[in-house]
C-alpha positions as CSV (number, residue, x, y, z in Angstrom):
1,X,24.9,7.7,-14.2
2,X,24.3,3.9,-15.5
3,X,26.4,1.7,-14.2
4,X,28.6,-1.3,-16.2
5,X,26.7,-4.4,-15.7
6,X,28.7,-6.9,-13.7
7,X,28.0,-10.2,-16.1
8,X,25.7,-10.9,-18.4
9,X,25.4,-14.4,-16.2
10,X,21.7,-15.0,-15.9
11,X,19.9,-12.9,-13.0
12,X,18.8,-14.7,-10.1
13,X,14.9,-14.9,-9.2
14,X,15.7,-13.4,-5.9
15,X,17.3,-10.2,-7.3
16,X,13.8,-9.9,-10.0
17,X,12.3,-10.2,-6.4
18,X,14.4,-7.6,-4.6
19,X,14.7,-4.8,-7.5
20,X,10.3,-4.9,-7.3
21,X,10.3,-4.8,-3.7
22,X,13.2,-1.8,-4.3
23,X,11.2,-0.3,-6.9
24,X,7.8,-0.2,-4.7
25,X,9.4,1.5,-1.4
26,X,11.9,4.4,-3.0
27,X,9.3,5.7,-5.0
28,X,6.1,7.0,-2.9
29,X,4.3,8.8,-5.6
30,X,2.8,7.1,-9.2
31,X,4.1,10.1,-11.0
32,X,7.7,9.3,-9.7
33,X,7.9,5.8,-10.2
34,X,6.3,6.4,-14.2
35,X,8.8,9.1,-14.7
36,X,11.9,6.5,-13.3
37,X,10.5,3.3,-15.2
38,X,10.0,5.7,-18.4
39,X,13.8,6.5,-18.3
40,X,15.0,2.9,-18.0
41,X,13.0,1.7,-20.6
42,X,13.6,3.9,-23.4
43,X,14.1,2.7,-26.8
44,X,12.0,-0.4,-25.3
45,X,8.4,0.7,-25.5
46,X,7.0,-2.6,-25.3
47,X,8.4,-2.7,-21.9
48,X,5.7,0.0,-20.1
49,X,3.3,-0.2,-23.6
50,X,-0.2,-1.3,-21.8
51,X,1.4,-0.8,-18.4
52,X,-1.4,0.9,-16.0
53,X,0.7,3.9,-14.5
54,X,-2.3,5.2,-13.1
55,X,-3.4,2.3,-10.8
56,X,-1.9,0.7,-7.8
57,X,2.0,1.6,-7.5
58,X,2.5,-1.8,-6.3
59,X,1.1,-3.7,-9.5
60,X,2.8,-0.7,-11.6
61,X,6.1,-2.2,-10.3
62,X,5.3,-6.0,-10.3
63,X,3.9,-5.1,-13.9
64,X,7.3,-3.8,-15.0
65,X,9.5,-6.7,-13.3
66,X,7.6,-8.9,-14.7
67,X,8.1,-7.7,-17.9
68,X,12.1,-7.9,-17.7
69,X,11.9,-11.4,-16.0
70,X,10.0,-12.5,-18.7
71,X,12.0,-12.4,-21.5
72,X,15.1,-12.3,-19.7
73,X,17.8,-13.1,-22.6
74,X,16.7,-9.9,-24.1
75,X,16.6,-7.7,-21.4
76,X,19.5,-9.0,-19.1
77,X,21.8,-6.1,-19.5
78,X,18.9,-3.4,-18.8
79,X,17.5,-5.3,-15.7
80,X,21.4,-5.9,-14.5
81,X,22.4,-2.1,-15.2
82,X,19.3,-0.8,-13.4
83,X,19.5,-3.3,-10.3
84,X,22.8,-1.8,-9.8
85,X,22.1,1.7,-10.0
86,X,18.9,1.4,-7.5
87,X,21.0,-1.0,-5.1
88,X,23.7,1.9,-5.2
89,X,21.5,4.6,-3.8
90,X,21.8,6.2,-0.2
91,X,19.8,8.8,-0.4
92,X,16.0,8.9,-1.1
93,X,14.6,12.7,-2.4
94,X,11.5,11.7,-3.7
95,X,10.5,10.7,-0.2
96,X,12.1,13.5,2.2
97,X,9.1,16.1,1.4
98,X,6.4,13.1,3.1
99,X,5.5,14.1,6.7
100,X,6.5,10.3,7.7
101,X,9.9,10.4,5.7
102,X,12.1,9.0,8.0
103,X,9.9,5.7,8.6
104,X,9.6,5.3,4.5
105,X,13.7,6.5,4.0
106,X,14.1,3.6,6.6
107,X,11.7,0.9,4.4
108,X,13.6,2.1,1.3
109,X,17.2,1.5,3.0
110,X,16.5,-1.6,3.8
111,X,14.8,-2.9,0.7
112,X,17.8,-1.6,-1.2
113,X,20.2,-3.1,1.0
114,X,18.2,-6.1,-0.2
115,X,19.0,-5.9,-3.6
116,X,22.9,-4.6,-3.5
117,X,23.1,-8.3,-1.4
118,X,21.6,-10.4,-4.5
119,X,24.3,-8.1,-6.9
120,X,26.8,-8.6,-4.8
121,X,26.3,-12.4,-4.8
122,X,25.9,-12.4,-8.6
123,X,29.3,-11.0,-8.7
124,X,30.5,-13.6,-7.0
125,X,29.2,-16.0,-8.7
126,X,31.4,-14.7,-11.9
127,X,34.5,-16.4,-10.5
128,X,32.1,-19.7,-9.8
129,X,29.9,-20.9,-11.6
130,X,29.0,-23.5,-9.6
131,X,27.5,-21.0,-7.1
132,X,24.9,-20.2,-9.3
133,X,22.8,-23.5,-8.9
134,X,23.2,-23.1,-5.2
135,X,21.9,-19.4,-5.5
136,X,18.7,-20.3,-7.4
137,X,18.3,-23.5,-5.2
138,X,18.5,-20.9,-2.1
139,X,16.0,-18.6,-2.6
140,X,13.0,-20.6,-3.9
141,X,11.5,-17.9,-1.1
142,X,11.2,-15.5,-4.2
143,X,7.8,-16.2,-4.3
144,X,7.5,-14.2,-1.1
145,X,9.1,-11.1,-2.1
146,X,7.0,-11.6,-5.5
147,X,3.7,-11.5,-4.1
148,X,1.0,-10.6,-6.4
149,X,-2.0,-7.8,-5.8
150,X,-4.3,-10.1,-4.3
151,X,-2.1,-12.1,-2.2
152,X,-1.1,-9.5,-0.3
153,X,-5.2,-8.7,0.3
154,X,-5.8,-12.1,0.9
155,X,-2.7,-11.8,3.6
156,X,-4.9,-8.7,5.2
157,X,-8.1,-10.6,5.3
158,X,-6.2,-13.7,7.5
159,X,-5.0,-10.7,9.8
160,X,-8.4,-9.3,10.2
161,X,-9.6,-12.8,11.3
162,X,-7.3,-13.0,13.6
163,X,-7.8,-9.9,15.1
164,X,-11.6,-10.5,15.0
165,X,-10.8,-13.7,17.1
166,X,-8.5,-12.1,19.1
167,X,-9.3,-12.6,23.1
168,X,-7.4,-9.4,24.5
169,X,-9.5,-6.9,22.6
170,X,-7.0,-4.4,24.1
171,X,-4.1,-6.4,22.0
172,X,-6.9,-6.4,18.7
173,X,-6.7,-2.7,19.5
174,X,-2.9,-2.0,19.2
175,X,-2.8,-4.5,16.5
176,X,-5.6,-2.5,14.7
177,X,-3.1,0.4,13.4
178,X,-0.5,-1.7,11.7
179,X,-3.3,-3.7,9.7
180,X,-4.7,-0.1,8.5
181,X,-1.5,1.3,7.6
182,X,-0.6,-2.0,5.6
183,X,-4.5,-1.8,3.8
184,X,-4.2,1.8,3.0
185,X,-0.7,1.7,1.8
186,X,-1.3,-1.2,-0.5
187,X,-4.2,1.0,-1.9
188,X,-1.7,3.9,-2.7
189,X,-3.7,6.2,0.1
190,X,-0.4,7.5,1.9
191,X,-1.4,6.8,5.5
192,X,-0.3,8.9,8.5
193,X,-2.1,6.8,11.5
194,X,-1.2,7.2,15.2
195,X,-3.0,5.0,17.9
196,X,-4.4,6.9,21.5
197,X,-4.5,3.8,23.4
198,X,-6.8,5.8,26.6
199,X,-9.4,6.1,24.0
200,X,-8.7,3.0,22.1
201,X,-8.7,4.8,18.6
202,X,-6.4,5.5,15.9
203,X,-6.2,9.2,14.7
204,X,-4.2,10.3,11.4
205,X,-5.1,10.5,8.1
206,X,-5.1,9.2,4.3
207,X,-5.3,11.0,1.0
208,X,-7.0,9.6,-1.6
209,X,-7.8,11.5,-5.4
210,X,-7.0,15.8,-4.2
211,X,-8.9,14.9,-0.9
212,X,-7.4,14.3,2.4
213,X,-9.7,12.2,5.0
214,X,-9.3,12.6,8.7
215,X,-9.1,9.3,9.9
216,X,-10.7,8.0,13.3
217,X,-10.8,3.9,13.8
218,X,-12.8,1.9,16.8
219,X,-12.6,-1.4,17.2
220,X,-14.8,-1.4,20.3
221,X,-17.4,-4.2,21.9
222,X,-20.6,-2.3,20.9
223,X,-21.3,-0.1,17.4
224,X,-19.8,3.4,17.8
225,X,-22.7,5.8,19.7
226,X,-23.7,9.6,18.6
227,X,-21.6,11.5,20.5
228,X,-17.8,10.2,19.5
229,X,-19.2,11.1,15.9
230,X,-19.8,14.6,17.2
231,X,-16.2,14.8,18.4
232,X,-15.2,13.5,15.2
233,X,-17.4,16.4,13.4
234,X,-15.6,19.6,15.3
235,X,-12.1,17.8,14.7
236,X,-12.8,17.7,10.5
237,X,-14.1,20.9,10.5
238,X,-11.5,22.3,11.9
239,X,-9.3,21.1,8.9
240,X,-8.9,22.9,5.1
241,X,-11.7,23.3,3.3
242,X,-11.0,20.1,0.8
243,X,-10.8,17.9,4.7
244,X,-13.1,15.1,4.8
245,X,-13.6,12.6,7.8
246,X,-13.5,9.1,7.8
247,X,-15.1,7.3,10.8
248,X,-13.9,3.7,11.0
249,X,-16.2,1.3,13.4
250,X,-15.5,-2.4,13.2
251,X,-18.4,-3.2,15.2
252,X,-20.9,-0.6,13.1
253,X,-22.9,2.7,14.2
254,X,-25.9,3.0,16.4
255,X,-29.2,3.8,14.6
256,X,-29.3,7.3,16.1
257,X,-25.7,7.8,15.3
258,X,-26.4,7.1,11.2
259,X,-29.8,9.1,12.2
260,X,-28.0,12.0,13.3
261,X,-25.8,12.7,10.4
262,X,-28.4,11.7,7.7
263,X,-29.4,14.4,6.4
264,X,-25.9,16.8,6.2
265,X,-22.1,15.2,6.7
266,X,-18.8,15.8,6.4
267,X,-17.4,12.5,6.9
268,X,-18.5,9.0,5.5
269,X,-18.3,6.1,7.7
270,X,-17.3,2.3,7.4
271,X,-17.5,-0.7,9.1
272,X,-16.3,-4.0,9.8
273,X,-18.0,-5.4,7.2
274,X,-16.9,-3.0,4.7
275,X,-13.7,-3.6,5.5
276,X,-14.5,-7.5,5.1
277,X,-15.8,-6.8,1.2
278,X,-12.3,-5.2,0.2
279,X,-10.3,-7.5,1.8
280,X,-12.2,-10.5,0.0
281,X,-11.8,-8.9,-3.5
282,X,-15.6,-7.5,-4.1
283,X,-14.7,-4.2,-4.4
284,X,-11.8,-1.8,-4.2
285,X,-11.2,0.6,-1.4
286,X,-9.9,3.2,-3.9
287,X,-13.9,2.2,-5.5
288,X,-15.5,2.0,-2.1
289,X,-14.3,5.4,-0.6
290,X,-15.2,7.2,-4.1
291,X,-18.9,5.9,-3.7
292,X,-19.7,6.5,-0.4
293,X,-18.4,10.2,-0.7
294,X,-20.8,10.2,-3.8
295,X,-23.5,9.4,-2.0
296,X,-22.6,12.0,1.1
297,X,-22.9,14.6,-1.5
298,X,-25.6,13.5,-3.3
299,X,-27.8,12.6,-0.4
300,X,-26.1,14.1,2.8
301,X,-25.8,10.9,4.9
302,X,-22.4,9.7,6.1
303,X,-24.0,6.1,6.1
304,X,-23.9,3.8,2.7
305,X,-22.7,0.2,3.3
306,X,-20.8,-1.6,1.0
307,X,-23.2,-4.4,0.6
308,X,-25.7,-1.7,-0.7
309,X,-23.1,-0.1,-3.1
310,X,-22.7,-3.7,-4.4
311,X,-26.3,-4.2,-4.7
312,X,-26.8,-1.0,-7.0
């Protein structure tokens, strides 16, 4: 049930801030997060008119704020009633059917907690309006919870620097899972990563389109050799039929490894400087993982480097 907006009092930035940073973690699937904004903004179609609900659930949300931040004397009671019905919720359905529910239920908790603080300061502020200046003046920060698209990339890229330059390859290692979860989340390809530090690899998997990939990720000193691929092969295989494998190896593949698996695959591969290419903005990962499993079935090889795809 919609709430009764507190004030019509001007929203704070922060609060625009918190309701997209809501909006992005309660919701885990596109569908979901269409279907919620759809209800809010009806009898405003300008509001989602143009709006890409198919792409990246992160831009669908920053799209959507935007839109209510934007012109802000017309849509002040909307963007006030729904900020107070997300920062009122305490439980999360949408995400309880996801294997990894109780590490996303936590995310959502706490970004809602977020938002029910920046209500609860705008209904102090009825009583004062001098508070209000103070408000704005204390969270110039908005700007971090309002990160665009391609900041957030750009953030990735500084954190795979940094792990490339990294002197305890053993720390790079560890550090190695996080970075993935953060790039394949961003790209909407609901991770499930675990790291096996005696091996120094990270195991799980990511769905992207109707297929799911097996994931395996090296970052060792030398390119990956021909018999961890084989490994890899017996542990897709054993999966559903509509299991692929994808083989991550910062440091590349041997020549006979690529050799081995030219002709007939079930995984595609990628390498550090794949990784490189999406995180400086050539191409998408979405893009990137789409091509390569082109080419595997076109050509049976699990080898086509980004540079090449870009070169086409």
């Amino acid at each position: 049930m919609a709430v009764e907006p507190v004030s019509m009092k001007p929203i704070s930035p922060a609060a625009y801030g918190a309701l997209e940073a809501a909006l992005k973690h309660i919701f885990w699937y596109k569908n979901d997060l269409e279907g919620f904004i759809r209800r809010w903004a009806k009898g405003h179609p300008e509001l989602v008119a143009g709006i890409n609900f198919s792409g990246y659930k992160w831009q669908t949300a920053e799209d959507f704020v935007d839109r209510l931040h934007a012109d802000e004397s017309r849509y002040t009671e909307l963007a006030l009633r729904l900020m107070v019905e997300v920062s009122e919720m305490t439980s999360f359905p949408k995400l309880r059917r996801l294997p990894d529910a109780d590490a996303l239920i936590a995310e959502a908790r706490e970004a809602v907690f977020e938002l029910k603080k920046c209500i609860d300061r705008h209904r102090g502020l009825i009583a004062d309006d001098a508070k209000f200046a103070n408000d704005l003046a204390a969270h110039q920060a908005v700007t971090d919870s309002r990160r665009s698209f391609s900041e957030r990339l750009s953030e990735l890229k500084g954190e795979f620097l940094r792990l490339e330059a990294e002197p305890n390859r053993q720390k790079a290692g560890r550090e190695f899972e996080p970075f993935l979860n953060q790039l394949f989340r961003l790209f909407d390809l609901d991770p499930r990563l675990s790291y096996n530090l005696p091996y120094e690899q990270i195991d799980g998997s990511i769905t992207y389109d109707t297929d799911v990939y097996v994931v395996e990720a090296k970052w060792l000193k030398e390119p990956v050799e021909v018999h961890y691929l084989g490994s890899f092969v017996e542990k897709v295989r054993h999966k559903t039929t509509n299991t692929l494998g994808l083989y991550i190896s910062v440091r590349g593949f041997t020549k006979g490894a690529k050799a081995r698996y030219a002709d007939g695959t079930c995984f595609i591969t990628m390498e550090g400087v794949d990784l490189f290419l999406v995180l400086d903005g050539h191409i998408t990962l979405d893009e990137l993982l789409s091509r390569k499993k082109r080419h595997a079935n076109d050509t049976g090889s699990c080898y086509f480097p980004a540079s090449l795809i870009l070169n086409e």
